[in-house]
C-alpha positions as CSV (number, residue, x, y, z in Angstrom):
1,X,-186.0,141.5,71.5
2,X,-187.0,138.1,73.7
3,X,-190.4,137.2,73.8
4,X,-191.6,136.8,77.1
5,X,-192.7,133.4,78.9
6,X,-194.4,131.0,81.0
7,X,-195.7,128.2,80.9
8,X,-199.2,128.5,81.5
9,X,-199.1,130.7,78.8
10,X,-196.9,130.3,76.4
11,X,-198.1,132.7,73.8
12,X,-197.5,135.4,75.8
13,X,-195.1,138.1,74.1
14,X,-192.7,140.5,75.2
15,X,-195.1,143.5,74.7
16,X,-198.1,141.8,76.5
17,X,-195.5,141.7,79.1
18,X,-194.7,144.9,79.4
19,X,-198.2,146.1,79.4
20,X,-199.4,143.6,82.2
21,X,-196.3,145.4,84.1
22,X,-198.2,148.7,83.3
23,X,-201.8,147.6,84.4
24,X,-200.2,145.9,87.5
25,X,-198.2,149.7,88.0
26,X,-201.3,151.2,87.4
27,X,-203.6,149.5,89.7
28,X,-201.1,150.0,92.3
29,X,-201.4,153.5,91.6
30,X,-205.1,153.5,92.0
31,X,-204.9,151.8,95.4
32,X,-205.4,152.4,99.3
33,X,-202.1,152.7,101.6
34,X,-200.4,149.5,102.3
35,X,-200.5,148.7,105.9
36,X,-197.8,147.0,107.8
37,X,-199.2,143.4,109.3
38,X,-198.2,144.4,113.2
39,X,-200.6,141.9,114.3
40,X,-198.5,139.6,113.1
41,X,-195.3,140.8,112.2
42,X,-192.0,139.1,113.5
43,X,-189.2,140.8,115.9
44,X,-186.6,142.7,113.4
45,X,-183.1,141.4,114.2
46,X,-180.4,143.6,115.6
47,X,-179.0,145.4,112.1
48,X,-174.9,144.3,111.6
49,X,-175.2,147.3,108.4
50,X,-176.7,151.0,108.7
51,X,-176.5,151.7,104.9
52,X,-176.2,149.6,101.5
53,X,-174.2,149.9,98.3
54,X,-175.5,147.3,95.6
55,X,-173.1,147.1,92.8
56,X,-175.0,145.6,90.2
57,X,-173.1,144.4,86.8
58,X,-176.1,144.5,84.8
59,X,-176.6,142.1,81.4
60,X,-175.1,138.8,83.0
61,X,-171.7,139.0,85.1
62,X,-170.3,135.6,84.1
63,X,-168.5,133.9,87.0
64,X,-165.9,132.0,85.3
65,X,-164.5,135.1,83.6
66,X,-164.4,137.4,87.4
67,X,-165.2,135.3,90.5
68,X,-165.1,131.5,90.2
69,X,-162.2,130.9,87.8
70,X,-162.5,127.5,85.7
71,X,-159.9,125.3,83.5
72,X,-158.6,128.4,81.6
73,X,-158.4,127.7,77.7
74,X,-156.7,130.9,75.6
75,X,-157.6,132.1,72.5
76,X,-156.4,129.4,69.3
77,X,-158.2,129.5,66.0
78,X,-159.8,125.6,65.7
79,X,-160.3,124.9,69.1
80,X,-163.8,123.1,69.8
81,X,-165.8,125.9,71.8
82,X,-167.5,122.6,74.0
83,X,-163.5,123.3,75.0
84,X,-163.6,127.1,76.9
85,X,-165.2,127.5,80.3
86,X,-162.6,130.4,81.0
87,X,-161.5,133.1,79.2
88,X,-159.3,134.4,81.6
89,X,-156.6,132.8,84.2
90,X,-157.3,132.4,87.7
91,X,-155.2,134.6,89.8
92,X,-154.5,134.7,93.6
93,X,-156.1,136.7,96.0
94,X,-154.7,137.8,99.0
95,X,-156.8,134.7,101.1
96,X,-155.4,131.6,101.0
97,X,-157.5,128.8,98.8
98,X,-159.4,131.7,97.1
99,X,-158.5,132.9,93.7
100,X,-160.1,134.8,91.1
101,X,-159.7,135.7,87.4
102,X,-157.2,137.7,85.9
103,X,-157.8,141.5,85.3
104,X,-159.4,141.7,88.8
105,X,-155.8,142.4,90.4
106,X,-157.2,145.2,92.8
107,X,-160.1,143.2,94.2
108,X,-158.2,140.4,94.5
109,X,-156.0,142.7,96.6
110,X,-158.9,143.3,99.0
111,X,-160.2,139.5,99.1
112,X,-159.8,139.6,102.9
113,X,-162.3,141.8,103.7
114,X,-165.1,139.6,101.4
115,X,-167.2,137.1,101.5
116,X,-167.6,135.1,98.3
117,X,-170.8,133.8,97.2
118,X,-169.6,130.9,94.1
119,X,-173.8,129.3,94.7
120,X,-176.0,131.9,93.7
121,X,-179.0,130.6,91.7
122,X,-181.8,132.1,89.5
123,X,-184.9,130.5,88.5
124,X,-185.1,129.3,84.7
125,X,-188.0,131.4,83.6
126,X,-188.3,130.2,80.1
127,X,-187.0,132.5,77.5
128,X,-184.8,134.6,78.8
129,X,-185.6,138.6,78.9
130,X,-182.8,140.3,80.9
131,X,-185.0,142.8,82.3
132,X,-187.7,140.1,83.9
133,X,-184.6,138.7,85.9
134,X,-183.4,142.2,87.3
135,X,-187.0,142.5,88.2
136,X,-187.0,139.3,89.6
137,X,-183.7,140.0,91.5
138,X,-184.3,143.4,92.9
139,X,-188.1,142.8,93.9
140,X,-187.6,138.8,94.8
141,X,-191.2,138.3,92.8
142,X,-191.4,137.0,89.0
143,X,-193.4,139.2,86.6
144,X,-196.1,140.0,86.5
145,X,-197.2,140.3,89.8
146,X,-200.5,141.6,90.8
147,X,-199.4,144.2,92.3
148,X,-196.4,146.7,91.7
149,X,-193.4,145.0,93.7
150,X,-191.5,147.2,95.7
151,X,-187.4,147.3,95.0
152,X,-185.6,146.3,97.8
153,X,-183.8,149.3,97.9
154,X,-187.4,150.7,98.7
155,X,-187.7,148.0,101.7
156,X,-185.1,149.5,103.1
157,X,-186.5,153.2,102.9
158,X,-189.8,152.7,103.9
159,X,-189.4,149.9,107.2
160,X,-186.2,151.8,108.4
161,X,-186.7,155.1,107.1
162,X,-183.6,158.0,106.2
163,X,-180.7,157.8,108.1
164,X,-180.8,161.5,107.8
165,X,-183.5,163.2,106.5
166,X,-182.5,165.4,103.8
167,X,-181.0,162.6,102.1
168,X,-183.0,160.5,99.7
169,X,-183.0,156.8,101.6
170,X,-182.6,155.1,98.0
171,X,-180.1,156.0,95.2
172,X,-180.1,154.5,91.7
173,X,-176.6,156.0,90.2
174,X,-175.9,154.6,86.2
175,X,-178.9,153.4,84.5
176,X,-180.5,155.5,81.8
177,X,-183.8,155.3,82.2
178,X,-185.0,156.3,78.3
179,X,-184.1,155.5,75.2
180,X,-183.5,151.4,74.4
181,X,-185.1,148.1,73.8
182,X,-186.0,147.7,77.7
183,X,-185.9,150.8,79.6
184,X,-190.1,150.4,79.8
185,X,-189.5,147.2,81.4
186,X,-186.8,148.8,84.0
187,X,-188.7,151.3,85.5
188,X,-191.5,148.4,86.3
189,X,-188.7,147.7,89.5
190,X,-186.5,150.7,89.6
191,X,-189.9,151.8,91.8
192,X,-191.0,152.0,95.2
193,X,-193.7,149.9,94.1
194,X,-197.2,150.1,95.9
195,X,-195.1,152.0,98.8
196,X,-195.1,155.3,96.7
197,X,-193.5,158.1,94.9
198,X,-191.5,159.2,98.3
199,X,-189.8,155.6,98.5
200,X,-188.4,155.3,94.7
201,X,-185.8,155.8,93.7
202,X,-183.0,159.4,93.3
203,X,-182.5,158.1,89.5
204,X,-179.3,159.8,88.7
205,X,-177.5,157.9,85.4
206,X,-174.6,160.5,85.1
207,X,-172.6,160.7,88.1
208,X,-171.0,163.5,87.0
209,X,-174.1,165.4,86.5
210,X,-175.5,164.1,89.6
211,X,-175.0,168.3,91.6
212,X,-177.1,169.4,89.0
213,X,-180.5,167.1,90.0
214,X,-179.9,169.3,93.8
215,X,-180.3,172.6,92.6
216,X,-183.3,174.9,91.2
217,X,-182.9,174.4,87.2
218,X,-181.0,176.8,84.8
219,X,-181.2,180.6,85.9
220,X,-184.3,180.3,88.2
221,X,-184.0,182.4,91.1
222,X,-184.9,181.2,94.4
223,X,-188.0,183.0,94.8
224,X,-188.9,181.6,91.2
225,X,-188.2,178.3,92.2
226,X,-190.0,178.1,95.5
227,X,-193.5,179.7,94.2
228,X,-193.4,177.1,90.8
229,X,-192.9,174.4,93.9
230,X,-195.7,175.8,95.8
231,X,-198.1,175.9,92.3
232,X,-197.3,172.0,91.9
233,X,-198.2,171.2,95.5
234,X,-201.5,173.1,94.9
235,X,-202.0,171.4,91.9
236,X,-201.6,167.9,93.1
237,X,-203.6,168.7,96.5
238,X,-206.8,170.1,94.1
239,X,-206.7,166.9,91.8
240,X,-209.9,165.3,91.8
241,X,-209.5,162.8,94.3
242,X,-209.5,159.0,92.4
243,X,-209.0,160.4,88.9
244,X,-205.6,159.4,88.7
245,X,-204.0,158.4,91.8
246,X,-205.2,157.3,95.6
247,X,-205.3,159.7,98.6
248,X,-202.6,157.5,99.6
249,X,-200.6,157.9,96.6
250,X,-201.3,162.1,96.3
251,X,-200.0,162.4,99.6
252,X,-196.4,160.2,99.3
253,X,-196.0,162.3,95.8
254,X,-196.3,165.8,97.8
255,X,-194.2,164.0,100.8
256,X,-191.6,163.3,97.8
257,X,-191.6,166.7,97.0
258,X,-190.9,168.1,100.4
259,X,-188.1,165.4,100.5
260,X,-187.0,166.7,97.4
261,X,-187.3,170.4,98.4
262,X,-185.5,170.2,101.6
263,X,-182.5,168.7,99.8
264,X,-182.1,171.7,97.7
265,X,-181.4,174.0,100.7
266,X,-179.2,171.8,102.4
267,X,-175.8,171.2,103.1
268,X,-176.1,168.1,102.0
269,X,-176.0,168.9,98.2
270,X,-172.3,169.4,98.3
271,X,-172.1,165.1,98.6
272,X,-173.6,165.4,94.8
273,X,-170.8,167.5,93.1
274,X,-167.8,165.1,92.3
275,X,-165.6,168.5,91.8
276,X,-165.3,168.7,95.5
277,X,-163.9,165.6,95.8
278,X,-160.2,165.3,96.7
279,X,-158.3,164.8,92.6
280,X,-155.8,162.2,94.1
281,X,-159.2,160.5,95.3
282,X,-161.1,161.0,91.9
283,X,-158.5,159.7,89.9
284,X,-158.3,156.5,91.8
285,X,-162.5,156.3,90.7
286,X,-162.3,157.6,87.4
287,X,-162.5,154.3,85.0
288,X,-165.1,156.0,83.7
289,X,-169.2,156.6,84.3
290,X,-169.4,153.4,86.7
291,X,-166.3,154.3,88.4
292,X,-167.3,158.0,89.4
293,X,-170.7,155.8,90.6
294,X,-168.8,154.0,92.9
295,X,-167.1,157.4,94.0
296,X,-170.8,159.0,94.5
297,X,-172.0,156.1,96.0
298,X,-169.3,156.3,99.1
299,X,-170.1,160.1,99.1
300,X,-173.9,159.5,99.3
301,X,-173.5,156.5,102.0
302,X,-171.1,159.1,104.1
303,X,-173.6,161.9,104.5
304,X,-176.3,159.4,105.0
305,X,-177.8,157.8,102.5
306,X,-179.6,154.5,103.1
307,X,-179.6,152.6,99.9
308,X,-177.1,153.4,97.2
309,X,-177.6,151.0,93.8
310,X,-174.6,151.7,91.4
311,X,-174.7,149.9,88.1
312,X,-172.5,149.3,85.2
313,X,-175.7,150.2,83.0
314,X,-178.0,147.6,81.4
315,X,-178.3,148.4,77.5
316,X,-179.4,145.4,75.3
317,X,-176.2,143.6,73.8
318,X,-173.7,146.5,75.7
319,X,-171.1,145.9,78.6
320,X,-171.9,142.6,80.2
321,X,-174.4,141.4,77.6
322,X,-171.9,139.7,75.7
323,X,-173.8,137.9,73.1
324,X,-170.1,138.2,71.1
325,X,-167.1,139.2,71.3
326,X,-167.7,138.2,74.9
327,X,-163.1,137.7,76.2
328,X,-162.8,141.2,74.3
329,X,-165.7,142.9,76.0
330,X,-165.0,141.6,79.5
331,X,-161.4,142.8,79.4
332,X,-162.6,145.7,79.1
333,X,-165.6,145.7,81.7
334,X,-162.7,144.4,84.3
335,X,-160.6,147.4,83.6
336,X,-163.8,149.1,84.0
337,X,-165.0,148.1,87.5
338,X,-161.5,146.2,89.5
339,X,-160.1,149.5,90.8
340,X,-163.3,151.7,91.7
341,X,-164.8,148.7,93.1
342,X,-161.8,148.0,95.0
343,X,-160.8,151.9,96.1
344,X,-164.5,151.7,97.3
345,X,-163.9,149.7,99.7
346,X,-160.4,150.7,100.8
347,X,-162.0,154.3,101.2
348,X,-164.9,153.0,103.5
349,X,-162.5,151.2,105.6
350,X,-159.9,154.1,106.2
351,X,-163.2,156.5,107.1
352,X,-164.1,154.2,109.5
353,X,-167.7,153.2,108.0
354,X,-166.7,150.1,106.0
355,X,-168.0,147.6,108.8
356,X,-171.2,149.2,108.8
357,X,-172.1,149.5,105.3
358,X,-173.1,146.2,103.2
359,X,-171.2,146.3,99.4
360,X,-173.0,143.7,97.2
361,X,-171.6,142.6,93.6
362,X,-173.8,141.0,92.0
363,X,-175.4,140.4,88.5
364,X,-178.9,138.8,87.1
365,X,-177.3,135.9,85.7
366,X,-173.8,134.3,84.8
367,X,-172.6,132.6,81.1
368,X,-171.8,130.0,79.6
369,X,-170.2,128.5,76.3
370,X,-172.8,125.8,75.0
371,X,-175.8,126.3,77.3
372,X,-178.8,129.1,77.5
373,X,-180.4,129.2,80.6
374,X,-179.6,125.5,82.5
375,X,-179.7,121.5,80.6
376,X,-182.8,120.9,80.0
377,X,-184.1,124.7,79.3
378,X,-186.2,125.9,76.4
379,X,-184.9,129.2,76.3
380,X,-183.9,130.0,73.4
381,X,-180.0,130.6,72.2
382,X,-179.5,134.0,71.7
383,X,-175.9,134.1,71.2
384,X,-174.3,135.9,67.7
385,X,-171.4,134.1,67.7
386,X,-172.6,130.9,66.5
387,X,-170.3,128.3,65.6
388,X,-168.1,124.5,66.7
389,X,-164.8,125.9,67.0
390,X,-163.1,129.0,67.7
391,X,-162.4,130.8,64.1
392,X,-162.1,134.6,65.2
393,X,-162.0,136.6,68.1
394,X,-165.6,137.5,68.3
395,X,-166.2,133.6,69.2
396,X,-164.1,133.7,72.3
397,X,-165.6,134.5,75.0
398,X,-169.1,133.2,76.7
399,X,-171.8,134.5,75.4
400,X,-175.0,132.6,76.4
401,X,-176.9,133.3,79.8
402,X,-176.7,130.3,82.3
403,X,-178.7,130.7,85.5
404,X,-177.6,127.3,87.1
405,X,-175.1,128.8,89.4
406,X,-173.2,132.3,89.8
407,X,-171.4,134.8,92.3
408,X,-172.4,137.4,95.2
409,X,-169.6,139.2,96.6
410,X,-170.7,141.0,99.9
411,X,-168.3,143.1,101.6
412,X,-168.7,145.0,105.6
413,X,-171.9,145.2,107.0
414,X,-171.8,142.4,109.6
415,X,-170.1,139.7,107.0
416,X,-167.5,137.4,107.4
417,X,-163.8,138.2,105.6
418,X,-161.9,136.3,103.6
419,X,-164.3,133.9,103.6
420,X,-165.7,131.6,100.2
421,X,-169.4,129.5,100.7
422,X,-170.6,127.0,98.1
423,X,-169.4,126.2,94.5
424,X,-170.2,125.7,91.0
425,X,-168.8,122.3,89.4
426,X,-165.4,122.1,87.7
427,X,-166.9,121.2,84.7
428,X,-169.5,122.3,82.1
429,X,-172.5,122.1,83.6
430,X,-171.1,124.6,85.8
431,X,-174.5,124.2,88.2
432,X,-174.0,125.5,91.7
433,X,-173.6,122.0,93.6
434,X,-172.5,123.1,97.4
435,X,-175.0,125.4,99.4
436,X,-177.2,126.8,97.0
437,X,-178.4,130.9,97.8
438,X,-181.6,131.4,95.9
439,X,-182.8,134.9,95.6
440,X,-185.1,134.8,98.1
441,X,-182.0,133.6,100.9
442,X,-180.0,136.0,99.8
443,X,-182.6,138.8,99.9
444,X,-183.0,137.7,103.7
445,X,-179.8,137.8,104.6
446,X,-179.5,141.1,102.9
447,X,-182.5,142.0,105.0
448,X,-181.0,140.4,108.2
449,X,-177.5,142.8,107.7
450,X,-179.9,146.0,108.0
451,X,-182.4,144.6,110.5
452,X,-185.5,143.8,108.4
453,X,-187.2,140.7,109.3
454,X,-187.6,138.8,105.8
455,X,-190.4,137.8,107.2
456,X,-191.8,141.7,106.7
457,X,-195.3,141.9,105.2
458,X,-197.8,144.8,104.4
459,X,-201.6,144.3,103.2
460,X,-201.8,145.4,99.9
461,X,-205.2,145.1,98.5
462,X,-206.1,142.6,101.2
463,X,-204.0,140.6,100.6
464,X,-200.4,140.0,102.3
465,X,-197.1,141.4,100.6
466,X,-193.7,140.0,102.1
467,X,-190.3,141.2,101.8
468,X,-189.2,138.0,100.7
469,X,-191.2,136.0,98.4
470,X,-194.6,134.7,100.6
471,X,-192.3,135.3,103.4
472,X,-190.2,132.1,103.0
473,X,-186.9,133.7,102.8
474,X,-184.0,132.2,105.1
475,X,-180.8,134.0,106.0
476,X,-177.7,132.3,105.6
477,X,-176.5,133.0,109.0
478,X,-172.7,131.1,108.0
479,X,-172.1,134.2,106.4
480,X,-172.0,136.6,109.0
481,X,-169.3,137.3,111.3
């Protein structure tokens, strides 16, 4: 796995890492309540969004092979590799003057209700570790931070609250959370972060199983259920106080629990068993795990869940880590995701909640050819297809992470349709040159859509904690209707 860097100190390795993620998780733990600045907090904008779906294609979505088609060059044994920028055609959309890759045929279809992001940048943090960027994108901080980084998801649950309060505010549908080379290192933000237990995350990584997290387990009778419920309360209320966790933190665990079992007696369950669902409907979804995501995720957001994160699923060196075989394996991930992604939206629209509900495509990172990370960088190549010219399939395709420009696709809540902002170049170095979004702009706007002033801070060990990175985040108000 990637050793993990900064400059300062650059001897720093991927397990010291982790475990300054773990002291920085448990400190957290340890700590008092955060407390919102009111003093000085800013006026929350009017939200455009009630609810969010983030469709997140982790291991590095590269733009030139979905959203921001380049000079297409097909597979030919001998050609030179400094050659390919795109694997795949462009295609038409249905907006004029926007076109997209090939094997995205029902997005394309659904162009006119998107905006399209083509100037999304990441930081180069040194040596690339695919978990540090999704940390960095779904907290807007860099590891390590000092203190545990709330998700944004967990923004949203804790300054807005439920939208209705048996539902869990925050959803994470796809990602295993056990067994690979970084899973340790994607808990670290699949969190609520110094907020608590009650604002993480509903982790549910098989959407099909998802009815059986809302339901007593295996035979246990009611009765059963409630009095074992009722002996963990009592347990966590008796802990020593300090020993392991803060009052603070004690009490959001036992509020998690209530959350958790008032869900179980509610009517609400029913949105968590796929089998209910229409089969004309669920066929349309079923690509697979991510597509019956995508089909949870509407079902969730429709009986009032807040924020819903569906993800293709990062595994080291699976789906869109393409370190080889990268044109092969991205056919495939585009079967994978064009029609859920695209029935997702079609479905919001005709049930009438489409305007209010922000969709977000996004990825850590795009891809390139020839470069790792952006000209200049010393992170180091990790690509297994190696070589000066194309000699068999597993070469074809790009299979090095480039964080010098990539795409956002946002969709309803409050955005603009059929409508593209900034651009990559033409030509390799594909670097975003027209209206650059950095993470911290786009988390505003995000913010902005489901009225949360980026400008949102909470003392956290006296010191201030911001939504956006020391509170400097813009929104890019072109983007909204």
């Amino acid at each position: 796995m990637n050793d993990w860097y900064d400059e300062s100190r650059p001897s720093l390795t991927r397990r010291r890492f982790l475990n300054a993620l773990s002291g920085t998780a448990a400190a957290t733990l340890l700590g008092g309540a955060p407390r919102l600045r009111a003093e000085d907090a800013p006026d929350h904008p009017d939200p455009t969004a009630d609810s969010c779906i983030l469709i997140w294609l982790a291991g590095g979505m590269a733009a030139p092979e979905t959203f921001d088609p380049k000079r297409y060059m097909p597979f030919e044994v001998g050609t030179p590799v400094e050659k390919i920028i795109s694997t795949f055609p462009a295609i038409d959309t249905n907006v004029d003057g926007i076109k997209i890759c090939k094997g995205l045929e029902n997005i394309a279809g659904v162009m006119d209700r998107a905006t399209l992001i083509r100037s999304h940048v990441q930081a180069d943090l040194g040596n690339i570790l695919h978990s540090r960027h999704q940390y960095h994108w779904h907290t807007g901080y860099v590891p390590p931070t000092t203190v545990a980084a709330p998700h944004i998801g967990a923004w949203m649950a804790k300054v807005l609250g439920p939208r209705n309060e048996v539902m869990p505010p925050f959803i994470n549908i796809g990602q295993r959370l056990e067994g690979h080379g970084e899973s340790e290192e994607l808990k670290a933000f699949t969190t609520g972060g110094f907020f608590g237990s009650e604002y993480s995350p509903m982790n549910l990584p098989y959407p099909e199983k998802a009815s059986e997290a809302v339901k007593p387990p295996g035979d246990m009778s009611a009765d059963r259920f409630s009095k074992r419920y009722k002996a963990l309360q009592d347990l966590l209320k008796n802990s020593p106080k300090g020993e392991q966790l803060s009052d603070y933190h004690q009490e959001s665990m036992l509020r998690s629990l209530d959350n958790a079992h008032r869900l179980l007696g509610s009517p609400e369950r029913k949105a968590f068993d796929l089998t209910l669902e229409d089969p004309d409907v669920y066929k349309q979804y079923d690509t697979g795990r991510f597509g019956r995501g995508c089909l949870l995720a509407r079902r969730l957001v429709e009986n009032g869940a807040r924020f819903v994160e569906v993800t293709t699923e990062y595994v080291p060196f699976l789906h869109w880590d393409t370190h080889e075989n990268g044109h092969t394996t991205v056919d495939r991930l585009h079967k994978e995701v064009d029609r859920p992604i695209a029935t997702l939206i079609k479905d919001l629209e005709a049930r009438g909640i489409l305007d209010r509900t922000l969709v977000i495509i996004a990825s850590e990172f795009s891809r390139d050819m020839m470069i790792e990370g952006v000209p200049g960088s010393t992170a180091r190549d990790q690509s297994r297809a190696k070589t000066d010219v194309i000699k068999e399939m597993k070469h074809y395709g790009l299979h090095r992470h480039f964080t010098g420009g990539t795409s956002v696709v946002m969709f309803g809540g409050g955005m603009k349709k059929g409508f593209l902002y900034g651009a990559t170049a033409d030509e390799r170095p594909c670097l975003a040159i027209e209206n650059p979004v950095s993470i911290e702009n786009l988390h505003a706007t995000i913010f902005q859509a489901m009225g949360i002033s980026p400008k949102t801070s909470y003392d956290i060990e006296k010191r201030p904690f911001y939504a956006t990175k020391d509170g400097k985040g813009e929104p890019v108000m072109d983007l909204f209707a």
